[in-house]
N, C-alpha and C positions, 0 to 999 in steps of 0.2 A: 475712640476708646470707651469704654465703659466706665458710666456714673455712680461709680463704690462711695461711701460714705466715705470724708477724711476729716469729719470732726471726734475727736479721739474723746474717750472721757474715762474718767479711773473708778473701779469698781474696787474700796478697798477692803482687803481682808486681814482682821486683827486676828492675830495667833498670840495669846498671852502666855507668855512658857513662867510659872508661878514657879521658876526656883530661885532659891536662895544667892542673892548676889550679881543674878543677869535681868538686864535691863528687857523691857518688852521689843520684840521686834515686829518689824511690819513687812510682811509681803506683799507688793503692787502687780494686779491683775490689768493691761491694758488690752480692750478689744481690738484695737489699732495702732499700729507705732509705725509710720509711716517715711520713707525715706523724703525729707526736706531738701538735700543738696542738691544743688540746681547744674550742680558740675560734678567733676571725678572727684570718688573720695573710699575710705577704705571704711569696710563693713563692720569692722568692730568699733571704729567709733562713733561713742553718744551721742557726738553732735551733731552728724548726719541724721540723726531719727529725732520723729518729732516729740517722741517719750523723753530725750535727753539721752537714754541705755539703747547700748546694740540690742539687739534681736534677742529671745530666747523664749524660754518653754513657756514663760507668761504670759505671750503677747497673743491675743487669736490671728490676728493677722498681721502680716508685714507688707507692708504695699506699696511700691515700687514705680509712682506715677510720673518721675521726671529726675533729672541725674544726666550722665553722660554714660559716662562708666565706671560701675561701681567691683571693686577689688576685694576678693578672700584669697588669700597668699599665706606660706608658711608661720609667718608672726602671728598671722588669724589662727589659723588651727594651733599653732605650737603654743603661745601666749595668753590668747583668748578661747580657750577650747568650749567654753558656755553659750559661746556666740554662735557656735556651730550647729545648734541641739533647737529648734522653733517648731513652729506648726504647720502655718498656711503660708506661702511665699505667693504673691499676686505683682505679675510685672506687666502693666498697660501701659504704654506714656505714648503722646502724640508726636516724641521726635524719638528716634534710633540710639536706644539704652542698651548698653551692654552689661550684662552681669557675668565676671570671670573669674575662675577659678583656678588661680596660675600656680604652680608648684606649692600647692597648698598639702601635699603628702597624702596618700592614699590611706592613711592611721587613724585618723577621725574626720569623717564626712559633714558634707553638710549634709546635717540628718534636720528632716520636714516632718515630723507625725502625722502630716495632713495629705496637701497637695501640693506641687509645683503648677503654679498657672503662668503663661508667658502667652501675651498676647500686645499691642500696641498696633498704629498706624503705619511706622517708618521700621517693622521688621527688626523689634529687639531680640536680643538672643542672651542664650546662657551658653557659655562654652566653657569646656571642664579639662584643664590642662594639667597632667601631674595629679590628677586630685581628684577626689571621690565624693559622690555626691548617693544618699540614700531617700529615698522618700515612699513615705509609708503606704500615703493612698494613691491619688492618678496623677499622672506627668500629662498636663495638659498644653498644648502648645497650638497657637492660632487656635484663639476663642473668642474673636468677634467678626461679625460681618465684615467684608472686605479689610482685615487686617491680617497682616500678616507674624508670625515669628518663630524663632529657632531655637533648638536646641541642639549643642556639637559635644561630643565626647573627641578629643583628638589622643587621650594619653589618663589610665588612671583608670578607675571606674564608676560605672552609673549600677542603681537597683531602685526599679520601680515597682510599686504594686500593681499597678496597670500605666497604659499608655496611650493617649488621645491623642491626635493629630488632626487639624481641620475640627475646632468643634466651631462651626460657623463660619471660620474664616481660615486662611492656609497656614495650614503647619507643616515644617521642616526639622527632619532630625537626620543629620548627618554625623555617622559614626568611622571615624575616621584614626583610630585605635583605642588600644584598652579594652574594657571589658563591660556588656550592657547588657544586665539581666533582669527578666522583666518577669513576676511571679503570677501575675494573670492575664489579659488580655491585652495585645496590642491593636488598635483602629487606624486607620489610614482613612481619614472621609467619613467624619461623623458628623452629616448635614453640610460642611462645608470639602476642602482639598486638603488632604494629607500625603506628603511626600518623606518619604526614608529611602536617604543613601547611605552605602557603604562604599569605601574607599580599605577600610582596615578592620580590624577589633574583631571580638565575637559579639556574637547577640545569642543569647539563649534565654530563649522563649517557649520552657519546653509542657507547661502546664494548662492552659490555655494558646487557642488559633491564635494567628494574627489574620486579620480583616482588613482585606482591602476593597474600598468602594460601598462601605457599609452605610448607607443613605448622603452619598458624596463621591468624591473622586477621592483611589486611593493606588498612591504609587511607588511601586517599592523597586526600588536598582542595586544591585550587586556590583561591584569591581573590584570586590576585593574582601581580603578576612573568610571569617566560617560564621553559620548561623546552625544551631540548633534549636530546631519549634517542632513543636507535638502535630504544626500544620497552618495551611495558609488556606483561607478564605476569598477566593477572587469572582464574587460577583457580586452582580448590582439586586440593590433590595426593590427598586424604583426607578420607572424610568427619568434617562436621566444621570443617576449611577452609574458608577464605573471603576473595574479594577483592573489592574497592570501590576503582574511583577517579572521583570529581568533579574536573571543571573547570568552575568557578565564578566565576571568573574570569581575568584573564592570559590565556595565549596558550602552549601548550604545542603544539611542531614535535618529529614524531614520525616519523623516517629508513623504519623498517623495516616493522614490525608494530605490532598493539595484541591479544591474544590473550583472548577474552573466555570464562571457562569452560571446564570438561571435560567431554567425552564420557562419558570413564568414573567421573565422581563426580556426583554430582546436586546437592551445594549450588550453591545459584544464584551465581554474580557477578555483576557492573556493572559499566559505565561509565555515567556522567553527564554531558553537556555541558548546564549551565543558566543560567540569571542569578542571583543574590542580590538577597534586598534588605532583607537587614542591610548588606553590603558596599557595597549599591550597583553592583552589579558584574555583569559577563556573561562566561564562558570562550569562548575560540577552540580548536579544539583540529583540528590538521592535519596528518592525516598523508600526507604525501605525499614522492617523492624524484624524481630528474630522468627515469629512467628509467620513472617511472609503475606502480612494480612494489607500492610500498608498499601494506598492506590493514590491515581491521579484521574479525576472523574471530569470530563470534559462533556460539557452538554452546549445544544442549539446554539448556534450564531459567535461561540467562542473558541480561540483557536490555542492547542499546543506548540510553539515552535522551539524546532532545536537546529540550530546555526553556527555549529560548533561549540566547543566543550562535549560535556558526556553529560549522557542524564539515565540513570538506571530507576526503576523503578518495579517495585514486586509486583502492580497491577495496572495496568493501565484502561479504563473504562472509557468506551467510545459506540454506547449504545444508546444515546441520547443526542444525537446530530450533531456531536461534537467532529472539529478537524484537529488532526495531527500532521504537521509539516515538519520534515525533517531535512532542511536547506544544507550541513554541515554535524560535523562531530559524528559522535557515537553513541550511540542508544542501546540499552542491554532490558532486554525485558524475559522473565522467569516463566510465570506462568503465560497461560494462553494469550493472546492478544485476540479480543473479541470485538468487532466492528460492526458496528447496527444501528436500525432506525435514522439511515440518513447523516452516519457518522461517517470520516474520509480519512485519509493519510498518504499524505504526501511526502516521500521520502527524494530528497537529492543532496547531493554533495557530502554523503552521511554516511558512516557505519552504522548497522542495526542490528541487535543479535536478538532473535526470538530462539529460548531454550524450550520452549512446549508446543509450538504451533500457531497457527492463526489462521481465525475464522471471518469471512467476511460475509454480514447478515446470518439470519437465520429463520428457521422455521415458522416459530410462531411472532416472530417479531417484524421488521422491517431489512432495508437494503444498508450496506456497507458500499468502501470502495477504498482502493488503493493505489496507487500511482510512485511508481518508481523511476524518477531520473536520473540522470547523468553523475556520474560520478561518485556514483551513491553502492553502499553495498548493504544487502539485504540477506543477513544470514538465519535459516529456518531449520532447527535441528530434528523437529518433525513435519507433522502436514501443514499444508494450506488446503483453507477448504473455501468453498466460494457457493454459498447457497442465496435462496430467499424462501417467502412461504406463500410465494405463487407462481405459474407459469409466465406470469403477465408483469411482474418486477422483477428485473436485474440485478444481481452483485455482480461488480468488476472487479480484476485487480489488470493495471496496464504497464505493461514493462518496456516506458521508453527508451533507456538508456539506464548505465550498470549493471551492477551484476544482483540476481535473485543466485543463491548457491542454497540445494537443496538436494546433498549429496545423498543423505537419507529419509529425505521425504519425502511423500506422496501429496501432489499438486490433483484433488478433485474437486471438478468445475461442476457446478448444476448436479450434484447427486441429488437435495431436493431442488424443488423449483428454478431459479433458472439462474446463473451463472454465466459471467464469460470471462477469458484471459484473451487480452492484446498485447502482442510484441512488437515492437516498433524498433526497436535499436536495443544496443548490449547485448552483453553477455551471458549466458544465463547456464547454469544447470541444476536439473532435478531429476530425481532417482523416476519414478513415473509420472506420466499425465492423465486421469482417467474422466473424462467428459461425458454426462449426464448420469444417470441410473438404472437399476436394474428390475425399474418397476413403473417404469413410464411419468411416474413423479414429477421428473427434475431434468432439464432441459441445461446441458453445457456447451458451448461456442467458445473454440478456438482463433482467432484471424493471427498470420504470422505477416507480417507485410516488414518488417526490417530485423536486422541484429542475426545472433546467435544465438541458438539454443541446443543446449546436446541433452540429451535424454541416456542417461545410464540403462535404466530395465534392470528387471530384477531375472532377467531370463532371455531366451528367446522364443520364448514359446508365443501360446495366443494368451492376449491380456497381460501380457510380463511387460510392455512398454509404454506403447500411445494408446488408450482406446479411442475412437470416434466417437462422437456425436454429431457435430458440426464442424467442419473445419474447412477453412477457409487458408491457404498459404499462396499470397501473392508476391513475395519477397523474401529476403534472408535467408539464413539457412537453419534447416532444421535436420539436426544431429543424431540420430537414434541408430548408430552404424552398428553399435552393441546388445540391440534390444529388438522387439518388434511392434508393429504397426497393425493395430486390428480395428475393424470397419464389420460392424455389427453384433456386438457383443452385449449379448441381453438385450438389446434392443437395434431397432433397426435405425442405418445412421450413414450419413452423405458425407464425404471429403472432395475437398475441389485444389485440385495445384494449378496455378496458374500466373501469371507475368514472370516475371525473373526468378520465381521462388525456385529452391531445389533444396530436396530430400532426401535422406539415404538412412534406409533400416538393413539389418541383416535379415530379416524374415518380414513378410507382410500377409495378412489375411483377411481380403476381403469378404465376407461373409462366412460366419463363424456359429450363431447360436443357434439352434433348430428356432425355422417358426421365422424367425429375420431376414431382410434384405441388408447388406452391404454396397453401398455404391459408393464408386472410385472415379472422379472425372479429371483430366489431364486437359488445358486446351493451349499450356505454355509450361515452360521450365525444365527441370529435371527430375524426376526420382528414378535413386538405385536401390535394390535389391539384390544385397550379396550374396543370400543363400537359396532362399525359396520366396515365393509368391502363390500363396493358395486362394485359389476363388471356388467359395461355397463348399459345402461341403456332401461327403458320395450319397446320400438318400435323398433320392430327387424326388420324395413324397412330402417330407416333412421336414426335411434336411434345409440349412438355412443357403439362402441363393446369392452368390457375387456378381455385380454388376461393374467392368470397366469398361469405361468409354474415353479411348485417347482421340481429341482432338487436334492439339497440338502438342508441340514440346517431346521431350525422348523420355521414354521410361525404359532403363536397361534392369534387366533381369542377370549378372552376370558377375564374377570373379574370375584373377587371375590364373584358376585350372580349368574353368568352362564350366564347374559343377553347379552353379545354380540352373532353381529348375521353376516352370511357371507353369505349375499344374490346375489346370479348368477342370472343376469336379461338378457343378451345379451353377450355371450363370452363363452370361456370357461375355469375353475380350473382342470389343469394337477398335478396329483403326483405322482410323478417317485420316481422311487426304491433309497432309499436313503435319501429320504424329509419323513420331518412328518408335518403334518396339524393337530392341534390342536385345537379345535373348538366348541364354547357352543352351538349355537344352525345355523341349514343349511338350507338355504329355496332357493328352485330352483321349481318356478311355473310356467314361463316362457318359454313360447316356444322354444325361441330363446337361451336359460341358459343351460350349459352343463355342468358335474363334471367326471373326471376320475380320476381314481384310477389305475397307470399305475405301479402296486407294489410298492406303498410306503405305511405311514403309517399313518391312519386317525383316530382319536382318537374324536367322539361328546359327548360331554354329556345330550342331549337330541339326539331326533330321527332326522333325518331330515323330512323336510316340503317337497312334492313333489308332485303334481299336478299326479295322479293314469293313465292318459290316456298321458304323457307325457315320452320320452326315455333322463332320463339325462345323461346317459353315451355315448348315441348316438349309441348302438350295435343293435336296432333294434328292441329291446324289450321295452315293456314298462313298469313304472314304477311299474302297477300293477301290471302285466304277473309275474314280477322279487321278488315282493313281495310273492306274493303269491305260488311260487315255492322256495322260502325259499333263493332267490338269491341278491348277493346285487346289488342296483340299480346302484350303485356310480361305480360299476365294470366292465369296459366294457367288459372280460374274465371272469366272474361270467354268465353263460350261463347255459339255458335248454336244451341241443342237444343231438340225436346219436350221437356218435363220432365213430362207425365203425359198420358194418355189417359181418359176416367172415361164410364160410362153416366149417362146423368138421364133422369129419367122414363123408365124402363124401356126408352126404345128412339131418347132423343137419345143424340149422343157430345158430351164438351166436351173440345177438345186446347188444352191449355196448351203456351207455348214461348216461350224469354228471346226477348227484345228489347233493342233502343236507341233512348234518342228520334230523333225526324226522320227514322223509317226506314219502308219501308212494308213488307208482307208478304201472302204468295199462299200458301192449302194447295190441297196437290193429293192424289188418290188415284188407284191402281191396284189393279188384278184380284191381282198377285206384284209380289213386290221386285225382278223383274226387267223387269216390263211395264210400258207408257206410262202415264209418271202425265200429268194434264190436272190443269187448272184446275177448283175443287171449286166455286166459288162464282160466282153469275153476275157481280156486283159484282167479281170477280178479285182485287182489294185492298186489305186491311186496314193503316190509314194511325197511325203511333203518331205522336203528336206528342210536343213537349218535348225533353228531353236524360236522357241519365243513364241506366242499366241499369235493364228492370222485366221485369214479364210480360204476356200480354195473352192471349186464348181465341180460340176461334170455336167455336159449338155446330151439330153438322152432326145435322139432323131426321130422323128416324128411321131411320137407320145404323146404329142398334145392331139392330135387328130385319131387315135384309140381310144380302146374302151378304156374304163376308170380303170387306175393303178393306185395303189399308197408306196410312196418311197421312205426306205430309211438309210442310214449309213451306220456300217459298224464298223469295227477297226480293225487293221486286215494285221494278218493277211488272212 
């Protein structure tokens, strides 16, 4: 305990009142009138104090160093109202003193012009039942080194000018009803630990912050009642320092600020918005004011959590590495929500509603990130935008699970610098996706590897649904059946479908802006296309070029009347051994439009569309030569050729060369490759019968032992 003087001594002062008939009287000034009772006793009486007179406005201090418990109760206030009225109240004692305030009537307080000090060894306390307690300057509680002590409002009210807790040693103030208004500052951890619980009451605190961890530890818990403050202070000034506030329950309305952390200390602080459930209970906590200015500014190393309850708030600041987790409840945030310089949010088990959009990183600043789990819902009434302010740092946002709902908003990834979104699991929809930029800037990365995602579109045009940049879907599905799918728009840009993933747009366009490449690669999964599928576009000079290459997996080009169409205008569709291409109707008129058939498997329901004087496989031949030799055009090894010339018996020839069933065939020779071939055989026609590609000979008698010949075969008759 603290070594306060208790030797008392009287400073008297004569006031002679010179009238006629009245005797002089004497006012007594005591610097000290200290409580003597070694045990319980009641506060108005003299003989407890070592002046002889209760307490009052004459005494500097009242000092409180030993007792048990000492009592102000209705007879105090109703009988003795003068006792009530003092200055400095000092409670130290090395054994567990109570001073209480039992049904003492809420009509005249115990009024202090000074301070209340409450400090001791064995954790004295004041607790204020029924009864009202006012004091002019600071309520100070725990103020010595390793001591502890309390202050409890349970019924009635308290009005402080300021509020200490922890000045050196721990302070407790538990409010647990009635009414506690504090006209300046409250501290939590002034050098030493400061704790404040609610259970009940108000607290209005609305003129001054309150300070938690202000060169100390400072801890504030909610389970109940309302607080209004102008704003709460939760960081540490030193390391070392430390602030903590929960709301747990009740409903805490916060004017200004909520300051979470410092920059320049690294101990981490907190806030909590969660539910209990010892209490039973869930905190509200809202900060918000008419003018929409109020925020919650979360910097390095400390975290926002929201764990049920609701926590609205008009600005939420997470551009100084601060985290936001949101495990539970609901979150309503107005303006922007702007994520930067290494700031994160973690959203699960939670409603969120963003009314203006949300940015993650930016330009000139640093990266964001976001992460949405399970069970969580993420509702964005405009954009999400996901930049940074270089090609070479990342902003994420990742969608393991729940739902992202972005009925009317635009989802752009990397418009500047680089960006990515990952879907993992959930549900998701948004109006568009549009990944990177239209100035080479900004670099955006899709991977879809679980969940759902449907894609509305604002059309089916080109650029009305997904645009590519990067994309990557190895899993899930992705939903765009009302919009489309474009692959090189403004810039040139790679999508790959691969493991279980499956797709399905109403229109897709692989290569789209003059000047750009579109590449489309398939080597697993599904994508349909219900309407059209366009690759490149018709100016094969400057015109931008579509690249598909199915690997594996089926890409159907097709609906329920056969009208979808998969027109090759500038590029070319590869299908390799192991893809199938499924497709109602194929139009490649374009010069510059290619289709191979690289042993996979191509399935039309009509013919295709191809321009007679044009090589869509690009072997050489062209489309009619291949038609009309019963070959397929789409095949670049579907071929009219010898394929070998050979002697037998020393002086036949045998010429081998593809065929088709049901086709017939004529060899002819001449003298040079430039002179009249004729017909070699007198019969003129060799007739294959059946279907399907083969070979077939004709052995011409002793032509190996003549002069040179060149043989060719044409197709008879």
């Amino acid at each position: 305990m603290k070594d306060y003087p208790r030797n008392s001594f009287t400073l008297g002062l004569f006031v002679v009142l010179l009238l006629a008939g009245v005797a002089p009287l004497q006012a007594q000034f005591y610097e000290y009138n200290d409580w003597v009772n070694t045990n319980a006793g009641k506060w108005e009486v003299g003989s407890n104090w070592s002046q002889g007179v209760p307490p009052g406005t004459n005494d500097g201090y009242n000092n409180i160093f030993t007792g048990t418990t000492i009592t102000i109760d209705a007879t105090t206030s109703g009988s003795f109202p003068d006792t009530m009225t003092a200055n400095y109240v000092l409670i130290d004692s090395p054994q567990q003193l109570i001073l209480e305030l039992n049904n003492a009537g809420t009509n005249v307080p115990l009024h202090l012009l000074q301070n209340l000090e409450i400090g001791g060894d064995q954790n004295s306390e004041v607790i204020v039942t029924n009864s009202a307690v006012q004091v002019d300057g600071t309520l100070i509680v725990g103020d010595n080194l390793e001591e502890a002590a309390t202050f409890e409002l349970d019924a009635g009210w308290a009005q402080s000018g300021a509020i200490l807790l922890g000045n050196g040693g721990d302070g407790n103030l538990y409010l647990n009803g009635g009414t506690l208004t504090v006209q300046g500052s409250t501290t939590l951890g002034g050098s030493g630990g400061g704790a404040f619980q609610m259970l009940g009451g108000t607290l209005i605190n609305t003129n001054d912050p309150i300070y938690l961890g202000n060169n100390g530890y400072g801890w504030f818990a909610m389970y109940g009642g309302s607080v209004q403050a102008q704003g709460f202070q939760v960081r540490a000034l030193a390391a070392g320092d430390q602030g903590q506030l929960f709301v747990e329950g009740g409903t805490a309305l916060v004017s200004s600020n909520i300051l979470v952390g410092n920059n320049q200390v690294p101990t981490p602080c907190s806030v909590t918005v969660a539910s209990n459930s010892y209490y039973g209970t869930f905190g509200t906590l809202i900060v918000t004011n008419a003018a929409g200015t109020a925020y919650i500014d979360v910097v390095q190393n400390s975290t926002l959590t929201l764990n049920g309850g609701l926590l609205i708030v008009d600005n939420l600041i997470l551009t100084n590495g601060g985290t936001f987790i949101n495990q539970a409840g609901t979150f309503q945030l107005v303006p922007p929500l702007n994520i930067d310089n290494g700031g994160s949010v973690v959203l699960t088990g939670s409603t969120n509603n963003f009314e203006s959009g949300v940015q993650l990183g930016s330009t000139t600043g640093g990266t964001g990130s976001l992460t949405l789990q399970s069970n969580s819902v993420m509702n964005v009434i405009s954009n999400l935008v996901i930049v940074s302010s270089s090609l070479t740092s990342t902003s994420s946002v990742t969608l393991d699970g729940g739902s992202l709902i972005m009925s009317n908003g635009l989802v752009q990834v990397g418009p500047a610098g680089s960006g990515q979104l990952i879907v993992t699991g959930g549900n998701h929809v948004v109006q568009q996706l549009w990944l990177g930029s239209s100035n080479n800037l900004g670099s955006g990365f899709f991977h879809m590897s679980g969940g759902y995602l449907k894609i509305l579109g604002a059309g089916t045009g080109p650029g009305q649904g997904l645009i590519s940049n990067w994309i990557i879907v190895d899993g899930g599905d992705l939903d765009g059946s009302g919009t489309s799918f474009t692959v090189g728009d403004a810039h040139s840009s790679d999508a790959y479908l691969t493991g279980d993933g499956t797709a399905r747009f109403a229109n897709g366009y692989v290569g789209y802006s003059p000047g750009y490449t579109g590449t489309y690669d398939q080597t697993n999964g599904i994508m349909t296309i219900s309407s059209g599928l366009t690759v490149g576009t018709a100016d094969c000079v400057t015109g931008a070029v579509g690249e598909i290459n199915l690997i594996g997996g089926t890409l159907y080009v097709t609906n329920a009347t056969h009208t979808a169409v998969l027109n090759v205008l500038n590029g070319t569709v590869v299908v390799n051994a192991g893809a199938t291409l499924v497709a109602d109707n194929l139009i490649i008129t374009n010069a510059c439009g290619h289709f191979m058939k690289e042993g996979g498997t191509v399935n039309l329901y009509n013919p295709p569309v191809l321009d007679p004087n044009l090589d869509a496989d690009g072997n050489g031949e062209s489309n009619a030569y291949k038609e009309a030799a019963g070959l397929d055009p789409l095949d670049p090894s579907s071929v009219f050729e010898i394929t070998s010339v050979t002697v037998t018996n020393g002086q036949d020839l045998n010429v081998v060369w593809t065929t088709e069933g049901g086709h017939s065939y004529v060899v002819q020779s001449a003298r040079s490759p430039g002179g009249s071939f004729s017909d070699l055989l007198p019969s003129g026609v060799i007739v294959v019968n059946g279907s399907g590609a083969g070979t077939t000979n004709c052995v011409i008698s002793g032509a190996a032992g003549n002069h040179a010949n060149f043989y060719r075969v044409r197709l008879g008759p």
